[in-house]
C-alpha positions in Angstrom: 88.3 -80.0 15.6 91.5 -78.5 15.6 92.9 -75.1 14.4 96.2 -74.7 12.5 98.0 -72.6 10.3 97.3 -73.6 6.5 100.2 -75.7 4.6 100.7 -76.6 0.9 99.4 -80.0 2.0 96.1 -78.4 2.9 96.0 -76.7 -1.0 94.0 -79.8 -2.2 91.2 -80.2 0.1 91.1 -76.2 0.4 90.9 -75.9 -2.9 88.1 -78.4 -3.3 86.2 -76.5 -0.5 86.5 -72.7 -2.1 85.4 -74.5 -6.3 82.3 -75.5 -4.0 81.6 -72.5 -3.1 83.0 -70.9 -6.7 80.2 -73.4 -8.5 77.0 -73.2 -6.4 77.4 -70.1 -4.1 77.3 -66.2 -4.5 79.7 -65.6 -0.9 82.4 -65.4 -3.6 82.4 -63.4 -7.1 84.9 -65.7 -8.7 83.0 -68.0 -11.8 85.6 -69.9 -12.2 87.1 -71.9 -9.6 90.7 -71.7 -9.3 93.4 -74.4 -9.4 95.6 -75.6 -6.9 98.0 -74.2 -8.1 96.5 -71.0 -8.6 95.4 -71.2 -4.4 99.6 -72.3 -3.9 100.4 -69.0 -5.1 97.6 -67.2 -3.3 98.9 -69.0 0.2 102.3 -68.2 -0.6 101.4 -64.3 -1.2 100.0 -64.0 2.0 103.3 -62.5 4.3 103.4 -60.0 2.2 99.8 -59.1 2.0 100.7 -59.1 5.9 98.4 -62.3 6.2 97.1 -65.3 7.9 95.6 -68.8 6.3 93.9 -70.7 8.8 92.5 -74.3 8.7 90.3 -76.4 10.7 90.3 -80.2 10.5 89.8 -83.5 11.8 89.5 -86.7 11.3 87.6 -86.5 8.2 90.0 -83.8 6.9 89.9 -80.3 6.4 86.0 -78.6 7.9 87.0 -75.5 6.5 89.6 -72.7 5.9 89.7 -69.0 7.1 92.1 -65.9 6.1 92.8 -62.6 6.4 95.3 -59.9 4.6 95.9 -56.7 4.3 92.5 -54.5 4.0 94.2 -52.6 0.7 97.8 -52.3 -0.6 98.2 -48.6 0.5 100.2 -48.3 3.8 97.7 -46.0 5.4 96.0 -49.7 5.6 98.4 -51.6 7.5 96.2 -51.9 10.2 93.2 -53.1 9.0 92.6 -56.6 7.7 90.0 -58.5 5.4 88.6 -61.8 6.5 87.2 -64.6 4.2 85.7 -68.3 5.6 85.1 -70.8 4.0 83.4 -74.2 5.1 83.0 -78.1 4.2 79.7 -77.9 2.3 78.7 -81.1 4.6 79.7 -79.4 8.2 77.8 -76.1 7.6 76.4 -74.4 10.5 78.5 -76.3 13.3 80.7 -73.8 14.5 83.5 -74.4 12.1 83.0 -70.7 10.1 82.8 -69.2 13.9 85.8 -70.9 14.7 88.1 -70.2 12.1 87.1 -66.1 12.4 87.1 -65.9 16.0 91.1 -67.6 15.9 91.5 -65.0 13.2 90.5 -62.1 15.3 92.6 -63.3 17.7 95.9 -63.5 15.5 94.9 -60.5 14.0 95.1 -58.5 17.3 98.7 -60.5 18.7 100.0 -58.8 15.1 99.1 -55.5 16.4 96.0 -55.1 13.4 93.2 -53.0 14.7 90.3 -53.4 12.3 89.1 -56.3 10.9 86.7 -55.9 7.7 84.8 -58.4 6.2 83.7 -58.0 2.6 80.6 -60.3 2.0 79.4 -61.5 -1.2 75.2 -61.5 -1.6 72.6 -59.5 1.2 71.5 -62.8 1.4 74.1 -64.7 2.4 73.0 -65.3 6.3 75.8 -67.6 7.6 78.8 -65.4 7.1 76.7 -62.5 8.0 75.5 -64.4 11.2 79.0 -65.8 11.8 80.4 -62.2 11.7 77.5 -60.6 13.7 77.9 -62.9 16.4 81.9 -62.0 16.7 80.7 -58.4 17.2 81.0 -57.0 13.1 78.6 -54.8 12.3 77.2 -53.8 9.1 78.9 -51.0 8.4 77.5 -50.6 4.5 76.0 -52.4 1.7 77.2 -52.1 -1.8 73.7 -52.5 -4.2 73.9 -55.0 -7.5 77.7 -54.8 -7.8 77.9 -58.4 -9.0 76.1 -60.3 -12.0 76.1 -64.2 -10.6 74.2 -66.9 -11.9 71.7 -64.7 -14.2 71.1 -62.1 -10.9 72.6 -59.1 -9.5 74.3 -59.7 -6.1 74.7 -57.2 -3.5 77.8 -56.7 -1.1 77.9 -56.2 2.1 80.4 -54.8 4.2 81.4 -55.2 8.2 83.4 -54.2 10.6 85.1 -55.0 14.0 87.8 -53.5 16.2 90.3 -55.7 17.3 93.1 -55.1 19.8 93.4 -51.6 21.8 90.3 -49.5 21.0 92.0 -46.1 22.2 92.3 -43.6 19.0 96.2 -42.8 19.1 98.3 -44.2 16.4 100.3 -47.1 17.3 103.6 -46.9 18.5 106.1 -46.4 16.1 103.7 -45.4 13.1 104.4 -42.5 12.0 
């Protein structure tokens, strides 16, 4: 498996991955899976949002896709990302979701970010839960029946993780 930055030649294959998830899962809100078109212009938003797309792949094509941006648009923010991972219904629970969120971290911390959030969709959702606890996120908060999915009420639930320096002065340069 291999680890890249995300290109518009991905979009296809992402895309396919994330109306999976849309159709038959609760880690995302959305009802309606969006087009590739729709995901071009989310891909190409992400410098601004102050972003990273991530994929991994292999021989049998793209395993799964990872991002973070910008926690909110208010500056105070600028240091502190949101991460989403998505994976290949059929390679589920082999490292691929760890992967792509651990390389994430990674970037995110080079860029200078120091807090990395992850917004999950459904209490019940125990891989991306799992795949965040074991990269040191911890529930930080749990937002009760926020979402109406498939005929139920979803919970969200929210982690967190330092990344980079851990001492409490402002960056240099931040003002």
């Amino acid at each position: 498996m291999q680890i890249r930055e995300a290109t518009a030649a991905d979009l296809p294959e992402i895309q396919g991955i994330y109306a999976h998830h849309v159709l038959h899962g609760t880690g995302t809100f959305e009802e309606v899976p969006p087009s590739v078109e729709e995901m071009a212009e989310r891909l190409a938003a992400m410098p601004a949002r102050h972003g990273l797309w991530l994929v991994a792949g292999d021989a049998t094509g793209v395993l799964g896709y990872a991002y973070y941006a910008q926690f909110r648009d208010r500056s105070a923010y600028r240091f502190t990302a949101e991460d989403a991972v998505y994976v290949r219904q059929d390679v589920r629970g082999q490292g691929v979701g760890k992967a792509l969120v651990a390389r994430l971290l990674e970037a995110a911390a080079a860029q200078g970010l120091r807090q990395m959030i992850a917004v999950i969709g459904d209490s019940e959702n125990v891989g991306s839960i799992g795949v965040h606890a074991s990269l040191g996120f911890a529930r930080v908060g749990v937002l009760r029946r926020v979402g109406l999915k498939f005929g139920r009420w979803l919970d969200t639930v929210y982690m967190q993780r330092s990344i980079g320096r851990e001492e409490d002065e402002a960056p240099a340069g931040s003002t």
